[in-house]
Structures are given as structure tokens and as C-alpha cells.
C-alpha positions in Angstrom: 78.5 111.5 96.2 75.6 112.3 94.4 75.5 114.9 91.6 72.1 116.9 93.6 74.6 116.5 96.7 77.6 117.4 95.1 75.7 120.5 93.7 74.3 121.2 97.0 77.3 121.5 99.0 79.1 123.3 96.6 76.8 126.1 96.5 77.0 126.1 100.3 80.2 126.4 100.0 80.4 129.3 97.4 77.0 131.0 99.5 79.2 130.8 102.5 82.4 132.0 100.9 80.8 135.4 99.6 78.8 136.0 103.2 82.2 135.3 104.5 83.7 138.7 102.0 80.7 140.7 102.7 80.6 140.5 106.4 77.1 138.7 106.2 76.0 136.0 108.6 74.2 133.3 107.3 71.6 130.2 108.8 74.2 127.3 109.3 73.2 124.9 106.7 71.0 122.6 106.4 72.3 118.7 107.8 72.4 115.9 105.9 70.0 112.9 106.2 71.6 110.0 108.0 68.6 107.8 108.1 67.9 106.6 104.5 66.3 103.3 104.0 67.2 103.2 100.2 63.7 102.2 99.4 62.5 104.9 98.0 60.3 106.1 99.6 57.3 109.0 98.9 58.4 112.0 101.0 62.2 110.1 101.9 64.1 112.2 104.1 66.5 113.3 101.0 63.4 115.2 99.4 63.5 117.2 102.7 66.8 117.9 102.5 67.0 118.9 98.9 63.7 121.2 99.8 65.5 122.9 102.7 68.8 123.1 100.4 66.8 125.4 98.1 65.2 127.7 101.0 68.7 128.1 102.5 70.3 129.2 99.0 67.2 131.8 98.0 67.7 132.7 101.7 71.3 133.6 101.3 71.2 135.0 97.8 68.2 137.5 99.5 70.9 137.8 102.6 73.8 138.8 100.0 71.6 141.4 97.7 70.3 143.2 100.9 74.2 143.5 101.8 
């Protein structure tokens, strides 16, 4: 696994775990690309991914200091 994805789902995991103890519902999580070429490409579905990975952690850290 990949140390951006390793990172990634680990702070899903700990985001998840602390809505979990504060009784806060979060936005499932964003899905995993399973259509990589490998190529390279400008805007490659992983850039996407690691975008939306970074709105869903700012939106659960806002989720967790309004709780």
C-alpha cells in the first residue's frame, strides 16, 4: 500500500473512531479508485481521491469540534 494511502485510511479510521465516542455521524468515506492506468496521467483518478480524502478529514475534524 502506498504511504499517501496508508496515511489516508488511517486517519479515516482514527476520524471514524472518535465520531464513533462522540456520538457524531460522519460522510461515509470517500472510495478508492479502481480504474488506474499507471501512466500517470495529469488529473489521474488518485489526485481525485487524495483531494476528496482532504475535504472529508477537514469535514470531520469541523464535525468533531462542533460536537
Amino acid at each position: 500500500m502506498a504511504p499517501a494511502l496508508q496515511a489516508a485510511c488511517a486517519a479515516f479510521a482514527r476520524y471514524q473512531t472518535l465520531a464513533e465516542q462522540a456520538g457524531v455521524a460522519l460522510r461515509p468515506t470517500p472510495i478508492q479508485p479502481t480504474s488506474c492506468c499507471g501512466r500517470g496521467c495529469n488529473g489521474c483518478v488518485w489526485e481525485g481521491f487524495y483531494d476528496a480524502a482532504t475535504f472529508w478529514i477537514e469535514d470531520a475534524e469541523t464535525a468533531l469540534t462542533a460536537a
